[in-house]
Predicted model as a PDB file, atoms N, CA, C, CB and O in Angstrom, pLDDT in the B-factor column:
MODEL        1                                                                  
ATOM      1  N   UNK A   1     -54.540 175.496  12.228  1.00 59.00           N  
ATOM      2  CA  UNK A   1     -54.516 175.424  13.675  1.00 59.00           C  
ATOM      3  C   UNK A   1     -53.068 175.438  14.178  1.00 59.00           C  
ATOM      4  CB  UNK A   1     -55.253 174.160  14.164  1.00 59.00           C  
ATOM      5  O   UNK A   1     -52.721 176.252  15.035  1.00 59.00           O  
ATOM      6  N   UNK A   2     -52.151 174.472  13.610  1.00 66.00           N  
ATOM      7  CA  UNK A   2     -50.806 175.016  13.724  1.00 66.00           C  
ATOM      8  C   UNK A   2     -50.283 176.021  13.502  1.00 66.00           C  
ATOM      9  CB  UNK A   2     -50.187 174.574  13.287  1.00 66.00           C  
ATOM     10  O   UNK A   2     -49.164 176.147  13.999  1.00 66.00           O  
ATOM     11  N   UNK A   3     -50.681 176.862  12.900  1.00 83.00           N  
ATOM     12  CA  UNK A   3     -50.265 178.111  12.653  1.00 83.00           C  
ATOM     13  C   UNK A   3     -50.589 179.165  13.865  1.00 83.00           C  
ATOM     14  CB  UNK A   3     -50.889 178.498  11.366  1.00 83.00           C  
ATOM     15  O   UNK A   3     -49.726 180.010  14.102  1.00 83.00           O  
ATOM     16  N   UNK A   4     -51.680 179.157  14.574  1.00 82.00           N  
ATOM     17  CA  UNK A   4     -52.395 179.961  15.483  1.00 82.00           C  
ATOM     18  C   UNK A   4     -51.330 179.394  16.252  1.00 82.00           C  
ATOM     19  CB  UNK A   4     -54.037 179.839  15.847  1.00 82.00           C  
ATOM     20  O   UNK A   4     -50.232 179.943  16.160  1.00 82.00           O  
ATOM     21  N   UNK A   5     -51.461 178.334  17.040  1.00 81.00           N  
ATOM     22  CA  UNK A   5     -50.186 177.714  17.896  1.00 81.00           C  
ATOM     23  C   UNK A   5     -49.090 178.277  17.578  1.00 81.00           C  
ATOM     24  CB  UNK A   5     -49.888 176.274  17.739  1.00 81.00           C  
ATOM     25  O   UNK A   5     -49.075 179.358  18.167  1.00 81.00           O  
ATOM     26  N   UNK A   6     -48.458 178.188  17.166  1.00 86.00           N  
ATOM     27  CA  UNK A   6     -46.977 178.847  16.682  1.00 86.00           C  
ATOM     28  C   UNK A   6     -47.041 180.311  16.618  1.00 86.00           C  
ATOM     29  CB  UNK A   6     -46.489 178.356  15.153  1.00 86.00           C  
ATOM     30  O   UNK A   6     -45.909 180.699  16.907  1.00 86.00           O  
ATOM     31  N   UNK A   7     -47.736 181.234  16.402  1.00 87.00           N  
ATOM     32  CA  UNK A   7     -48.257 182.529  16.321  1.00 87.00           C  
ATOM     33  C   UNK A   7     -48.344 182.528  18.021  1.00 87.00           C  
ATOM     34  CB  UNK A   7     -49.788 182.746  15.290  1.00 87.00           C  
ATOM     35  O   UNK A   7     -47.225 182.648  18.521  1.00 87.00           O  
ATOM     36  N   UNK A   8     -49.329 182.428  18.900  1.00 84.00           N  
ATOM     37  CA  UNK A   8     -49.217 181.997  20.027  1.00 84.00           C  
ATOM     38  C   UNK A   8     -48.206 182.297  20.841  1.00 84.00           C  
ATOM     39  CB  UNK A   8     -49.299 180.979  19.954  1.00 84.00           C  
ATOM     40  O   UNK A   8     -47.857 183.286  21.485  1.00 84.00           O  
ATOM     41  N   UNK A   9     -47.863 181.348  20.685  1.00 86.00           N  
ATOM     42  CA  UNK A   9     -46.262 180.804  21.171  1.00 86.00           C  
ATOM     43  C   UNK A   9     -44.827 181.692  20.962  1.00 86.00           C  
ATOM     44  CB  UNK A   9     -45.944 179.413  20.278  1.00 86.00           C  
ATOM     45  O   UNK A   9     -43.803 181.502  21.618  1.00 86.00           O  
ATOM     46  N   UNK A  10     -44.983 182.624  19.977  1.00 91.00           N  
ATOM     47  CA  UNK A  10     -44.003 183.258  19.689  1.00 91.00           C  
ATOM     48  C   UNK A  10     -43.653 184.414  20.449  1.00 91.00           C  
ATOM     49  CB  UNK A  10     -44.110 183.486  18.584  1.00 91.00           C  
ATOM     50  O   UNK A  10     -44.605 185.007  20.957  1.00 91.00           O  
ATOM     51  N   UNK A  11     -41.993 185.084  20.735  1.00 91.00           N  
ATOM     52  CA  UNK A  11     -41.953 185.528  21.594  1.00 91.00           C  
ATOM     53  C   UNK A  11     -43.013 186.994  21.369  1.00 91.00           C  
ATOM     54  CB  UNK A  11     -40.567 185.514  21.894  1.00 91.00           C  
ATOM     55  O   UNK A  11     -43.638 187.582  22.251  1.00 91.00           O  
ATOM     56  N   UNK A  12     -42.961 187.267  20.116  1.00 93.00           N  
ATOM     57  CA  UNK A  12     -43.029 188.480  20.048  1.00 93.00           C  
ATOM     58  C   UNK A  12     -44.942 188.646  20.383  1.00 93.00           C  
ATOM     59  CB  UNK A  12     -42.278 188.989  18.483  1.00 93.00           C  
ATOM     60  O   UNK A  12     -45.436 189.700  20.781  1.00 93.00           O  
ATOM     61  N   UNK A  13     -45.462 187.827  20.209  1.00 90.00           N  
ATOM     62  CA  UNK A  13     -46.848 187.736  20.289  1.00 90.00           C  
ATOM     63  C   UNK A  13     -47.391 187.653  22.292  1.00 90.00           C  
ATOM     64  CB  UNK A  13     -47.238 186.137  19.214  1.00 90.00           C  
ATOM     65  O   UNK A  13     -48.221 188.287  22.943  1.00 90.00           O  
ATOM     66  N   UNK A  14     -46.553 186.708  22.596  1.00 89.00           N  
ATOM     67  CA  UNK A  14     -45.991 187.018  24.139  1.00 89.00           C  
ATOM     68  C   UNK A  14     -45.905 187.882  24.836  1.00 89.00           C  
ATOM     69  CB  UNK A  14     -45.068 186.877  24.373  1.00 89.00           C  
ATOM     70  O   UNK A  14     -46.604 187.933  25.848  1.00 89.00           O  
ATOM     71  N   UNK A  15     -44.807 189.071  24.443  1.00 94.00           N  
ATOM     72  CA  UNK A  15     -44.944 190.130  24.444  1.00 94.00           C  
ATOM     73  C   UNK A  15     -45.484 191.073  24.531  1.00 94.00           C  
ATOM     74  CB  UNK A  15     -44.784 190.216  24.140  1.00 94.00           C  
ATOM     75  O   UNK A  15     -45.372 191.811  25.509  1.00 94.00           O  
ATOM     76  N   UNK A  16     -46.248 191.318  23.493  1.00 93.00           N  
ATOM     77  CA  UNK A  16     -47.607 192.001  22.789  1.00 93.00           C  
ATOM     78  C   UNK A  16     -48.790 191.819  23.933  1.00 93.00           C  
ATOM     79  CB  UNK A  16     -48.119 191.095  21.156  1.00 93.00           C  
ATOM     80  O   UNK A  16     -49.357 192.792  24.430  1.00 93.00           O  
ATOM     81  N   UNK A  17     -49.012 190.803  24.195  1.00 91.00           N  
ATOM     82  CA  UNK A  17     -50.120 190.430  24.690  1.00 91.00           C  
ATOM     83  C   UNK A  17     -50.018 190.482  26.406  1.00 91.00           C  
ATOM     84  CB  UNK A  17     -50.417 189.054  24.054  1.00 91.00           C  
ATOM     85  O   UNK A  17     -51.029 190.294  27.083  1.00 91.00           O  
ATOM     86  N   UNK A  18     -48.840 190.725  26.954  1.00 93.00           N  
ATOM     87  CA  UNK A  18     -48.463 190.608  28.262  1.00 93.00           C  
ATOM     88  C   UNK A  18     -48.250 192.606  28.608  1.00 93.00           C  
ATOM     89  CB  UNK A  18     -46.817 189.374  28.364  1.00 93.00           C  
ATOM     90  O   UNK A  18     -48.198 193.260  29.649  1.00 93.00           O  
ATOM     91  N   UNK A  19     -48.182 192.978  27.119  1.00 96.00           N  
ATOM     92  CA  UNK A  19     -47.737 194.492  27.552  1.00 96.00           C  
ATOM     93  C   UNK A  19     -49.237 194.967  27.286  1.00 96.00           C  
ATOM     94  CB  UNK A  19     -46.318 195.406  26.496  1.00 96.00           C  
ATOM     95  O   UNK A  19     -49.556 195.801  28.133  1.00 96.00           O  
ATOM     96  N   UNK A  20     -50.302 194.684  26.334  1.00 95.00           N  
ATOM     97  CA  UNK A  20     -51.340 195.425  26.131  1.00 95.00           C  
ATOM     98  C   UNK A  20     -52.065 194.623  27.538  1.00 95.00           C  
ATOM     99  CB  UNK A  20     -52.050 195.343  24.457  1.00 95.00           C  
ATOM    100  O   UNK A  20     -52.450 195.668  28.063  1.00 95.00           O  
ATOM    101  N   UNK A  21     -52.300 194.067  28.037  1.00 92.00           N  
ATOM    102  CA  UNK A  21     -52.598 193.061  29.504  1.00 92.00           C  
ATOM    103  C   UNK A  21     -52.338 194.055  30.458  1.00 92.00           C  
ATOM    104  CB  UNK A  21     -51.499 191.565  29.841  1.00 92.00           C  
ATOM    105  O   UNK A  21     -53.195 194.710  31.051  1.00 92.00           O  
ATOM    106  N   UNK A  22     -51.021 194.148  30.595  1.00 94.00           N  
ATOM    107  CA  UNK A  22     -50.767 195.624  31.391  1.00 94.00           C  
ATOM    108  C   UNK A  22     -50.879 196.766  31.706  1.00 94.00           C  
ATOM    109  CB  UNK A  22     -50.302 195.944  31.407  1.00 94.00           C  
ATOM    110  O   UNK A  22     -50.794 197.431  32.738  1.00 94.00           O  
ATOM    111  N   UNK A  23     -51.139 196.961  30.405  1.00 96.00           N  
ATOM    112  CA  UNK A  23     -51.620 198.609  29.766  1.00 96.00           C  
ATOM    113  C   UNK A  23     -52.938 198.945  30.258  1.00 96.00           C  
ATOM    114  CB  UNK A  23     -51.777 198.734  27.966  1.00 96.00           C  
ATOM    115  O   UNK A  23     -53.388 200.009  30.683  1.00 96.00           O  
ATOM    116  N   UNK A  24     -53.636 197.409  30.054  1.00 95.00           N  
ATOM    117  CA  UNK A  24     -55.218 197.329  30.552  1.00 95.00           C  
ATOM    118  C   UNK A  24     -55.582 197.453  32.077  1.00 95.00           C  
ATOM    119  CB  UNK A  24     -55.813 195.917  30.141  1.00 95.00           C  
ATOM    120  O   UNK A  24     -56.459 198.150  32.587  1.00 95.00           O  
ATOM    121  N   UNK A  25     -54.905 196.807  32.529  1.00 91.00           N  
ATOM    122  CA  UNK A  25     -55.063 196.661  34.050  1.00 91.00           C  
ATOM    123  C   UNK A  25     -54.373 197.262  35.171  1.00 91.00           C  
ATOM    124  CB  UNK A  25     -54.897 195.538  34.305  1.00 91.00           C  
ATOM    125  O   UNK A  25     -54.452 197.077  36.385  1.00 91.00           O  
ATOM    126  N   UNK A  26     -53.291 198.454  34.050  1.00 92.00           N  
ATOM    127  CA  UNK A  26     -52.277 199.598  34.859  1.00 92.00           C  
ATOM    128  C   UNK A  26     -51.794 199.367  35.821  1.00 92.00           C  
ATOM    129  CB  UNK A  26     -52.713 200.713  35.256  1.00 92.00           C  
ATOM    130  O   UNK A  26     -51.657 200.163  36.750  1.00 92.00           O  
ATOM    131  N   UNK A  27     -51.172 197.381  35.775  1.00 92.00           N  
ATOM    132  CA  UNK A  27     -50.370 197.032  36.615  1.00 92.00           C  
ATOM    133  C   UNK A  27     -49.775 195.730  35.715  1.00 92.00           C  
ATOM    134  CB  UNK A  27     -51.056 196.825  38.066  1.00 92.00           C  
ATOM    135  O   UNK A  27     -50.272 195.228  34.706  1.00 92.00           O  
ATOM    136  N   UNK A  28     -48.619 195.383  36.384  1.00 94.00           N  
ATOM    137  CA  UNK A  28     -47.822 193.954  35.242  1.00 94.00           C  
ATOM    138  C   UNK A  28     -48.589 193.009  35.608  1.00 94.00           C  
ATOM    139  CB  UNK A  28     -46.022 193.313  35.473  1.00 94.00           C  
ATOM    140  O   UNK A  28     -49.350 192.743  36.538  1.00 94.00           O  
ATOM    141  N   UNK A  29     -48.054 192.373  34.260  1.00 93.00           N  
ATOM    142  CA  UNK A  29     -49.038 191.080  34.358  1.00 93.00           C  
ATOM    143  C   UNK A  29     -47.959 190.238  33.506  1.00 93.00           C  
ATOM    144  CB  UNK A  29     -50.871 191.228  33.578  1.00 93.00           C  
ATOM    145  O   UNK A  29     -47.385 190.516  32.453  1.00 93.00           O  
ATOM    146  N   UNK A  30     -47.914 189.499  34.053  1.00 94.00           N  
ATOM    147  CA  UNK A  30     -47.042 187.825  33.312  1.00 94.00           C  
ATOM    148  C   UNK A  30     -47.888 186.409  33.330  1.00 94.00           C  
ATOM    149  CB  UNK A  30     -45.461 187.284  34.425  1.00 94.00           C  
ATOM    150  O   UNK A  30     -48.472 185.827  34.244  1.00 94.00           O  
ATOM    151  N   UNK A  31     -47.676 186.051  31.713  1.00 94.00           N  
ATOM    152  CA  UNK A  31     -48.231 185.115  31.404  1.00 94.00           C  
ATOM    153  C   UNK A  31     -47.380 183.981  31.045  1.00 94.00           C  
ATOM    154  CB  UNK A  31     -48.999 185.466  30.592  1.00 94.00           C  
ATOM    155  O   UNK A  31     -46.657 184.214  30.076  1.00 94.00           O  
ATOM    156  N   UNK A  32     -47.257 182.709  31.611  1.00 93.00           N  
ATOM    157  CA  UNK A  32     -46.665 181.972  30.901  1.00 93.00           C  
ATOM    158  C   UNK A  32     -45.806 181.257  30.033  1.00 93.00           C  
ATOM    159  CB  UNK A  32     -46.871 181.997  30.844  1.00 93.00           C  
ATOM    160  O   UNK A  32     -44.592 181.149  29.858  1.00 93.00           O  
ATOM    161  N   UNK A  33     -47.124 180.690  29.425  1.00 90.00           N  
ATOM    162  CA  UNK A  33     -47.307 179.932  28.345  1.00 90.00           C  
ATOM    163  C   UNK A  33     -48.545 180.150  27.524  1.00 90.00           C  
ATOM    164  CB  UNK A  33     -47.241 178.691  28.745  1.00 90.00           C  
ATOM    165  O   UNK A  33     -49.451 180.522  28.270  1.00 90.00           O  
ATOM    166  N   UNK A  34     -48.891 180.069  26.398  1.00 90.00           N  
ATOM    167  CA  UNK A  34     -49.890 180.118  25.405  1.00 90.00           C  
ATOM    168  C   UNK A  34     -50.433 179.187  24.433  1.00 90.00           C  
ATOM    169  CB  UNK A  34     -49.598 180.901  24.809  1.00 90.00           C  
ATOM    170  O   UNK A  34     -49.902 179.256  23.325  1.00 90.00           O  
ATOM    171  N   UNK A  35     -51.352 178.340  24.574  1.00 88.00           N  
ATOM    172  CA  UNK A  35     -51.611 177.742  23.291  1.00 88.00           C  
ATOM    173  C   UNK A  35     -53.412 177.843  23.216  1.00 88.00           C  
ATOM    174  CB  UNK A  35     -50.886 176.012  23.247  1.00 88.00           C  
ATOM    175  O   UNK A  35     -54.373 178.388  23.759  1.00 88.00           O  
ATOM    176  N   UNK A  36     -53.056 176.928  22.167  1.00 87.00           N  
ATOM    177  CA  UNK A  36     -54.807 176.992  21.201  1.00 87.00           C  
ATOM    178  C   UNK A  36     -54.781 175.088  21.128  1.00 87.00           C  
ATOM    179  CB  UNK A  36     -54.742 178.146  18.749  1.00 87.00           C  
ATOM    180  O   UNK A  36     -53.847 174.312  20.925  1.00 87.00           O  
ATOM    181  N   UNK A  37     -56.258 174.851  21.397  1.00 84.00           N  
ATOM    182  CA  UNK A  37     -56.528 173.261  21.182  1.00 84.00           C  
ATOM    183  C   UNK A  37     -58.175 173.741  20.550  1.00 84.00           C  
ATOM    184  CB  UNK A  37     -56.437 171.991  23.003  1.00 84.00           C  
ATOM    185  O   UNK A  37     -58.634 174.793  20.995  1.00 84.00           O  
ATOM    186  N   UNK A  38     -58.897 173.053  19.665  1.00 83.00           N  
ATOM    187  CA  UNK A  38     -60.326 173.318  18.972  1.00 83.00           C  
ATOM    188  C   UNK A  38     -61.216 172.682  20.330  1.00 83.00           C  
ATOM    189  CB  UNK A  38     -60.609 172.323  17.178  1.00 83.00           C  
ATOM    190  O   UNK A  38     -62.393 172.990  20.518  1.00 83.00           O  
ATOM    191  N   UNK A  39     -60.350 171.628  21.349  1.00 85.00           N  
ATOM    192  CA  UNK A  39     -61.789 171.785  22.282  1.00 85.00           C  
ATOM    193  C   UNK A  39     -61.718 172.539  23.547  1.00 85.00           C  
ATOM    194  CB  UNK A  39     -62.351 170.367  22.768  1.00 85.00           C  
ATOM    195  O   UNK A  39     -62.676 172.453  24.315  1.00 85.00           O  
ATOM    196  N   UNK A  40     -60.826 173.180  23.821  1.00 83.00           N  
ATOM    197  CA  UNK A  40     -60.485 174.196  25.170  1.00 83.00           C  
ATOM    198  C   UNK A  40     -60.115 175.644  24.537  1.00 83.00           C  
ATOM    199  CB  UNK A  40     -58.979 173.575  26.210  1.00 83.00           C  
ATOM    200  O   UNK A  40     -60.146 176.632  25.270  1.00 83.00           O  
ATOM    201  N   UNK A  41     -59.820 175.742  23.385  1.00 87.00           N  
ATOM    202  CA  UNK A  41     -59.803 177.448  23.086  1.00 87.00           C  
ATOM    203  C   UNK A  41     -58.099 177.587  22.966  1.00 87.00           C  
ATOM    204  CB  UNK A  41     -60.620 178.637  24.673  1.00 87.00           C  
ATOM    205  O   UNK A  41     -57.109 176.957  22.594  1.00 87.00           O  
ATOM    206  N   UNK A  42     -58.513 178.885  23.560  1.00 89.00           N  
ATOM    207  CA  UNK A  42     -56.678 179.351  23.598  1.00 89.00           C  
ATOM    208  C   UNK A  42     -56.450 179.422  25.201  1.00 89.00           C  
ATOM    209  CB  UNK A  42     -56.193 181.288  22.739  1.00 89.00           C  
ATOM    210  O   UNK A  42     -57.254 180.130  25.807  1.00 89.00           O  
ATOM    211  N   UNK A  43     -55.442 178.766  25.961  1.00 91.00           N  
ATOM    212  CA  UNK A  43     -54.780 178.681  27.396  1.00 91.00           C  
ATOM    213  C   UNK A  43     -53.844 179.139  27.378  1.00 91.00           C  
ATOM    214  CB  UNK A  43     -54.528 177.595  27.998  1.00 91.00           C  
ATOM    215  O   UNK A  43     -52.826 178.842  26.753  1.00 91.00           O  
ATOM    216  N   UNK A  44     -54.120 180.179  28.278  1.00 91.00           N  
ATOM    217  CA  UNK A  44     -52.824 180.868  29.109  1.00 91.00           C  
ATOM    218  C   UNK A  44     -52.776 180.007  30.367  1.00 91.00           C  
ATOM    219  CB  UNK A  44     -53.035 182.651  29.570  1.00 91.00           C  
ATOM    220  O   UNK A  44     -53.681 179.499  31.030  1.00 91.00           O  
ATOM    221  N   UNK A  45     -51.451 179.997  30.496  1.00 93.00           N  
ATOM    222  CA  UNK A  45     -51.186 179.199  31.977  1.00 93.00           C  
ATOM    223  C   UNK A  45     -50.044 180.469  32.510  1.00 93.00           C  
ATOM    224  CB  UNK A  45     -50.309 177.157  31.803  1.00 93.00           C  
ATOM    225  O   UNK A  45     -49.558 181.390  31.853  1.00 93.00           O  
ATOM    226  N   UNK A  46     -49.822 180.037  34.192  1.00 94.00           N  
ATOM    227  CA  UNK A  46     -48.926 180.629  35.003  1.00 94.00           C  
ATOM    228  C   UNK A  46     -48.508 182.220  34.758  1.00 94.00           C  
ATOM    229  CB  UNK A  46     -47.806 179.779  34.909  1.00 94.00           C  
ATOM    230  O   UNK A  46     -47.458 182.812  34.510  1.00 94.00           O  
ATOM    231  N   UNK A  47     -50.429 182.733  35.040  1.00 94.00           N  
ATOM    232  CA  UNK A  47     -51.107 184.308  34.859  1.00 94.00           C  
ATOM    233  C   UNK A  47     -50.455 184.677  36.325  1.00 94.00           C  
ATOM    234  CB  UNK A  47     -53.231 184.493  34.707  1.00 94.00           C  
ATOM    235  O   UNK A  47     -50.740 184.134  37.392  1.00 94.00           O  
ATOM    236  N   UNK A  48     -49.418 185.839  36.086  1.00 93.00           N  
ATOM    237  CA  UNK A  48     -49.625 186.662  37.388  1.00 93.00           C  
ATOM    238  C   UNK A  48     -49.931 188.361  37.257  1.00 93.00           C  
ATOM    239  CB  UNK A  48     -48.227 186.459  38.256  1.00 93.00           C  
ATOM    240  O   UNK A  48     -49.416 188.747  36.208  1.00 93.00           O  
ATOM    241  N   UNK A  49     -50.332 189.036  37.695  1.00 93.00           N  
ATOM    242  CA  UNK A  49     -50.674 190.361  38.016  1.00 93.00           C  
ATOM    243  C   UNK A  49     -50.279 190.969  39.548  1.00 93.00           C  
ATOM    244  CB  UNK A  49     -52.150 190.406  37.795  1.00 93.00           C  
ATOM    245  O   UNK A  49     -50.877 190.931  40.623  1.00 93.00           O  
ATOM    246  N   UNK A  50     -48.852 191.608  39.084  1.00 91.00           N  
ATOM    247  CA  UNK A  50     -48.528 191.844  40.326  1.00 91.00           C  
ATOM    248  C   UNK A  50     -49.433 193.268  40.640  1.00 91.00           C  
ATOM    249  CB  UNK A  50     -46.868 191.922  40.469  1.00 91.00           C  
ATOM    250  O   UNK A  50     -49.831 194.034  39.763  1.00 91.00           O  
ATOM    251  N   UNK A  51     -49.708 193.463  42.452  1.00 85.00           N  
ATOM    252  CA  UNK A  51     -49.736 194.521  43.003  1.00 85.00           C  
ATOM    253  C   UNK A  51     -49.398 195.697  43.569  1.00 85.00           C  
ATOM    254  CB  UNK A  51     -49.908 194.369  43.237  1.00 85.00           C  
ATOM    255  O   UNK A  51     -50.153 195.529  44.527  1.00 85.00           O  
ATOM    256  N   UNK A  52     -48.967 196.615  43.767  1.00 80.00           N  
ATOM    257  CA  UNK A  52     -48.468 197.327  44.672  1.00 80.00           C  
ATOM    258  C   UNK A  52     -47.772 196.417  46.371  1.00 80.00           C  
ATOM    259  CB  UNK A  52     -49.747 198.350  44.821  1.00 80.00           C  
ATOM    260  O   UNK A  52     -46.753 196.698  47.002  1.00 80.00           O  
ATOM    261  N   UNK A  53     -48.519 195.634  46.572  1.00 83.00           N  
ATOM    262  CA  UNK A  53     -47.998 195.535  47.965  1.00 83.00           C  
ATOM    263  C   UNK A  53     -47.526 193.406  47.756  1.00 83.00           C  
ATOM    264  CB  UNK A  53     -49.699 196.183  49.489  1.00 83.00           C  
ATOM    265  O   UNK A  53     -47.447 192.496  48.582  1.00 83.00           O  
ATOM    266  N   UNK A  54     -47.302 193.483  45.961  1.00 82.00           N  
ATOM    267  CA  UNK A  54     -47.303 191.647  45.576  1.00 82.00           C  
ATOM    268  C   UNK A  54     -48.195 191.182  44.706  1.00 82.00           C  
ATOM    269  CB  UNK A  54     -47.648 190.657  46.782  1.00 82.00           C  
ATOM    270  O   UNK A  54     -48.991 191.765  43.969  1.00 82.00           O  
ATOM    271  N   UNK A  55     -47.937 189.940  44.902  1.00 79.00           N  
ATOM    272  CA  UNK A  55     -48.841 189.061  43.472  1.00 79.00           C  
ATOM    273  C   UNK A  55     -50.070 189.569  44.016  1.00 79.00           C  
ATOM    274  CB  UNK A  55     -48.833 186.977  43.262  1.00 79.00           C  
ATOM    275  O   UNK A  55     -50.449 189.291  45.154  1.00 79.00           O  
ATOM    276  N   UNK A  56     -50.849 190.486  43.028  1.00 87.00           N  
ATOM    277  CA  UNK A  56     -52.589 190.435  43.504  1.00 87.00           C  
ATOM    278  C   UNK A  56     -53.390 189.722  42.760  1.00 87.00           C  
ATOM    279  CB  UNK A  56     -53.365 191.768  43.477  1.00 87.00           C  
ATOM    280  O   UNK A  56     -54.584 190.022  42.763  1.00 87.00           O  
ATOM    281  N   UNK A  57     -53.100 189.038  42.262  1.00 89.00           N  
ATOM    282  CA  UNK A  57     -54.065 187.622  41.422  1.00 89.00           C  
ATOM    283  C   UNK A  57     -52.754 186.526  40.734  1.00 89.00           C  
ATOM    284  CB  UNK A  57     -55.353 188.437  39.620  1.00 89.00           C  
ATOM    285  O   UNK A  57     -51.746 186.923  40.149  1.00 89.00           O  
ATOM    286  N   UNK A  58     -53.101 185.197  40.987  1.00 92.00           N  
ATOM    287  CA  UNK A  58     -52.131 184.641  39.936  1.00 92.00           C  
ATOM    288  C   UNK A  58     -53.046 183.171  40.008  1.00 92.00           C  
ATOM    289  CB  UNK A  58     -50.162 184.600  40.427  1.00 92.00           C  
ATOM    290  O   UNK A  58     -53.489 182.755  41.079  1.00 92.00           O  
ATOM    291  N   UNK A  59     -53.222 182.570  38.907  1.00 92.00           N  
ATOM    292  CA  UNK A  59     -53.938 181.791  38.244  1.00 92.00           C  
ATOM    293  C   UNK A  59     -52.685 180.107  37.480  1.00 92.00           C  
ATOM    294  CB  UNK A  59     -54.718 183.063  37.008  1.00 92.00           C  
ATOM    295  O   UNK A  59     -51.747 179.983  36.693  1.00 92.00           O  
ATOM    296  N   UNK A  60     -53.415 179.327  38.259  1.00 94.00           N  
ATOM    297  CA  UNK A  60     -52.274 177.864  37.172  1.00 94.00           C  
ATOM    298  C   UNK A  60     -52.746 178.223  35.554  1.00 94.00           C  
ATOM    299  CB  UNK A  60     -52.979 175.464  37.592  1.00 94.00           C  
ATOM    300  O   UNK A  60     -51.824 178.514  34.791  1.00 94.00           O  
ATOM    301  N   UNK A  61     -53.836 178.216  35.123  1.00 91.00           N  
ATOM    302  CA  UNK A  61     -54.765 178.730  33.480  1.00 91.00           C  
ATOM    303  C   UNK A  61     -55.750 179.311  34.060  1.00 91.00           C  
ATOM    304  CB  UNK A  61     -55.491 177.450  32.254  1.00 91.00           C  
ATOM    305  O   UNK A  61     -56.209 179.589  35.168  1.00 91.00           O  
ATOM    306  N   UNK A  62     -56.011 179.451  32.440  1.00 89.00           N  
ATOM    307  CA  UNK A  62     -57.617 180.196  31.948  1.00 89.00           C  
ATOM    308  C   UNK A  62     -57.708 179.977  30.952  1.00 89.00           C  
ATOM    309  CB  UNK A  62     -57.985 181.644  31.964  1.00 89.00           C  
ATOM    310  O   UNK A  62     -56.608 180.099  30.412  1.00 89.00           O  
ATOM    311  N   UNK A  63     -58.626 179.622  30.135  1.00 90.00           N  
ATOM    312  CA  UNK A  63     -59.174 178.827  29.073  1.00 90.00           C  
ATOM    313  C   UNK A  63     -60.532 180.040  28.696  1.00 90.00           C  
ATOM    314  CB  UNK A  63     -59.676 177.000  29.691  1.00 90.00           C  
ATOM    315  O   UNK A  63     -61.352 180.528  29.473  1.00 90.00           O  
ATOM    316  N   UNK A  64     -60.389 180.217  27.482  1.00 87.00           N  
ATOM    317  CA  UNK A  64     -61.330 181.039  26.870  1.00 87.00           C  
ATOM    318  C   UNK A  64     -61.511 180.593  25.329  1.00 87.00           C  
ATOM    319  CB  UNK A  64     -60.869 182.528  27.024  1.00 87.00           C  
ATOM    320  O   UNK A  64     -62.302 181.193  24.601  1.00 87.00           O  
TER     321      UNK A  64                                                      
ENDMDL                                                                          
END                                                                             
């Protein structure tokens, strides 16, 4: 479980996951922070997805 955390957390996984996010939704998207707990999942906190005209969604978490 520490390991997923730290994996997580790393920049390059950060990265990864903020550019394929983007790729998906063919607009930026910035995430955070990242972790994993066994009773809430993995949390992203301080999600934004900017718009054309500004932030068009931005979220404190999400828990999955």
């Amino acid at each position: 479980m520490m390991n997923l955390n730290r994996w997580l957390q790393s920049p390059g996984t950060h990265a990864m996951l903020e550019t394929r996010l983007s790729e998906a939704l063919h607009l930026p998207v910035k995430v955070g922070t990242l972790s994993f707990s066994a009773w809430r999942g993995i949390t992203a906190k301080d999600i934004r997805v900017a718009g054309t005209d500004g932030t068009l969604f931005e979220a404190a978490g999400i828990s999955v």
